[in-house]
N, C-alpha and C positions, 0 to 999 in steps of 0.2 A: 154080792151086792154091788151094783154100780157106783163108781165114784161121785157120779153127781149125784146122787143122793144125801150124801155128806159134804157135798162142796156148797159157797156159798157164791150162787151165782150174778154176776151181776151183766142184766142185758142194757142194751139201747139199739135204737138202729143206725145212730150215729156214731162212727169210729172214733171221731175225734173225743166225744164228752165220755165215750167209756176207758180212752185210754187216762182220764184226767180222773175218772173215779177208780183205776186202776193204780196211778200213781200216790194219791192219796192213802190206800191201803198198802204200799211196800214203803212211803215215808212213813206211817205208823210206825211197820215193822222193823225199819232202820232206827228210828229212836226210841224204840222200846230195848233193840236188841244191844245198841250205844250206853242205853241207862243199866242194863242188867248186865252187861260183859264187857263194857268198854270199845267196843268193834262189834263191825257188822262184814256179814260176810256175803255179796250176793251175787248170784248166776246168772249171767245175760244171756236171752234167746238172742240164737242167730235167723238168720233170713229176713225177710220182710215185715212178717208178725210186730217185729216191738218196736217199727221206727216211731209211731206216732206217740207210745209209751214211753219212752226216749226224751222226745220232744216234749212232753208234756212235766216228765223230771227236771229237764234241764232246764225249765223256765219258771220251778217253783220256786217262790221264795222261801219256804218251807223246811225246803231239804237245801235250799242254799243255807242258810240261817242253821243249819249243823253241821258237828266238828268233819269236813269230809275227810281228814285228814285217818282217821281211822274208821273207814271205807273202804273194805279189800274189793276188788272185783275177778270172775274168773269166769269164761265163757262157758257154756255149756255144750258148743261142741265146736271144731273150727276145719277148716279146708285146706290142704299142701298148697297153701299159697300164698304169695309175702302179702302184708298188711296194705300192700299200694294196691295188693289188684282187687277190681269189680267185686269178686269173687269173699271177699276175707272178711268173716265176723268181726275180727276186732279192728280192721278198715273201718265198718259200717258204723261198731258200737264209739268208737272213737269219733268219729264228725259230727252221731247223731247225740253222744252222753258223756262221756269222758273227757276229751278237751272242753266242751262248753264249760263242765264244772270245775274245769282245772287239778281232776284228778292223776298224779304222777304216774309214770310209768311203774316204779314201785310198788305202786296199791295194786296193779296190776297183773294178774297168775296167769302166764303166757302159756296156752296149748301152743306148740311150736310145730305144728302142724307139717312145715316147708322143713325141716328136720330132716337129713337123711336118712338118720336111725329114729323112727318111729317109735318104735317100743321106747325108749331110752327117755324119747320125749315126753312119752306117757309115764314111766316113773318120775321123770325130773318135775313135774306139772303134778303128779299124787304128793311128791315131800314137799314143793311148797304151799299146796293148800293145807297138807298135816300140819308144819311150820304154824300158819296163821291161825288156823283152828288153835293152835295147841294141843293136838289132839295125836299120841303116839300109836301105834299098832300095838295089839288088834282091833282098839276101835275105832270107831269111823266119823270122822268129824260130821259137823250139824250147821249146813249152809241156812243162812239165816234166811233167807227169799233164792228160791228159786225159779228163775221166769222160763217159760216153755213154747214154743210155738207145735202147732201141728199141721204136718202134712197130709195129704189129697189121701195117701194111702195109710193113712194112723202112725205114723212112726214119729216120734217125739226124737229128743237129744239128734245124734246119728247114729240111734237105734232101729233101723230098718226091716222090715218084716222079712222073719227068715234067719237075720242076727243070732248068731248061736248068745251071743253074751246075755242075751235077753233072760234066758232060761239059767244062765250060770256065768257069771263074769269073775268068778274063783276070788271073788273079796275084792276085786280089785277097784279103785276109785276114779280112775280115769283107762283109757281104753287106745290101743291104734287099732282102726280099718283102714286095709291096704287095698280095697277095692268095692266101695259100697256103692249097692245095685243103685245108682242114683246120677244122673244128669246135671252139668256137669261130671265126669267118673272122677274126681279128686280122693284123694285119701284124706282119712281124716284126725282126729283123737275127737273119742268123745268122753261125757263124763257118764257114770254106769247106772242102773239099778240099784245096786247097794248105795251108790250116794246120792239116787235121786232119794229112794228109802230114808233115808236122815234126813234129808233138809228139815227145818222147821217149820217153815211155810214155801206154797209152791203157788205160782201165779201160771193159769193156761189162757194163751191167747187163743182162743180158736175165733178168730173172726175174720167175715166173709161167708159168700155160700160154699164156698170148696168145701169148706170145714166140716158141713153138717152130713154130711155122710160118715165123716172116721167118729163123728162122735156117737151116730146110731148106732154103727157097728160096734163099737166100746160100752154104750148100753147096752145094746142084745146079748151081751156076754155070749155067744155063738161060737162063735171061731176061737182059737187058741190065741192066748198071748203073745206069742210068737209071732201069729199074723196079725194082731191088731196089738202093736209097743203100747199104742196107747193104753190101753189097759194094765199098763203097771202102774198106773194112779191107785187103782184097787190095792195095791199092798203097801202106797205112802204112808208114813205114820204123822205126818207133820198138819198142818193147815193146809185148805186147800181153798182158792179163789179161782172160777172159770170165767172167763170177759168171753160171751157170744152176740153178736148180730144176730137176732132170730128171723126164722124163716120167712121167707116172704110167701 
């Protein structure tokens, strides 16, 4: 069955008012998840997708008006590049979300992308999301929102079509690619399948026309998972939210 069958979608043709009934739905999920655990835990799409999402948090009074102080954030996937360049997820999420709120670097789960030792970075980046979660091996902690953007060719996190991790990331929670098929060629850490699988709720940007191609192909169920990442919505257990611009 397709994912969007079970998602709960919400369109407009305006970017700006769906990112603000987008943010409405993860301050829900932030003060539900503050009132039932104390903390909330949530994954920021990198690239272009969530600037206006971003912007639309950062000027609630809403989600200012609670405790951000137990507020963890952790990207959901980042580029071998320091935080200054163009290029760096938590650059982008930092000017467009995080200083405006005044959230610490400490609430903050560094993929350390610019890392020499990659792998190393992607353990040190899996114990401290465990850390927060409080969640020990072998299970797998439960990101409370997580945000998604997708790409031209279906691939979510920097799970790229082809990714062997797609099909088998061996449990693991975060991930290094030392060479993904993708423009800029950066290396990356992303976060996997098994923890897209946990979250409790997951917000997908797909907006734009680019978009409405990976999300056909991800309804036709046709092609393997493999070649359409998107499609591992289909085996999320948690809540699902899609924000589309529809067709013109």
């Amino acid at each position: 069955m397709s994912f969007l069958a079970r998602a709960h979608c919400l369109e407009d043709n305006d970017p700006e008012a769906l990112a603000r009934a987008c943010a409405e739905h993860v301050i829900a999920r932030i003060r539900s998840a503050l009132s039932q655990r104390n903390r909330a835990v949530i994954a920021l799409a990198g690239g272009s997708s969530p600037v206006a999402l971003h912007r639309a948090l950062a000027d609630s009074p809403t989600l200012r008006g609670l405790d951000l102080s137990r507020v963890h954030f952790i990207l959901g996937d980042e580029r071998a590049v320091p935080a200054s360049h163009p290029d760096s997820n938590l650059g982008a999420a930092r000017r467009t979300l995080l200083d405006p709120l005044g959230i610490s670097q400490d609430q903050v789960i560094a993929l350390e992308a610019w890392s020499a030792d990659l792998a190393q970075a992607a353990r040190r980046a899996e114990d401290a999301l465990r850390s927060v979660c409080e969640c020990a091996p072998p299970n797998v902690p439960s990101i409370d929102v997580l945000m998604l953007g997708v790409g031209a060719d279906a691939h979510i996190l920097s799970l790229f079509p082809g990714c062997p991790a797609i099909e088998d990331d061996k449990g693991r929670l975060v991930i290094a690619l030392e060479d993904p098929p993708m423009s800029p060629p950066h290396a990356r850490l992303s976060l996997t399948p098994t923890t897209l699988n946990a979250a409790r709720d997951i917000v997908l940007l797909a907006i734009g026309e680019s978009k409405h191609s990976a999300l056909a192909r991800a309804e036709a169920a046709i092609e393997p998972v493999s070649r359409v990442p998107l499609r591992l919505l289909e085996r999320a257990r948690g809540g699902l939210v899609v924000a589309i611009t529809p067709a013109r």
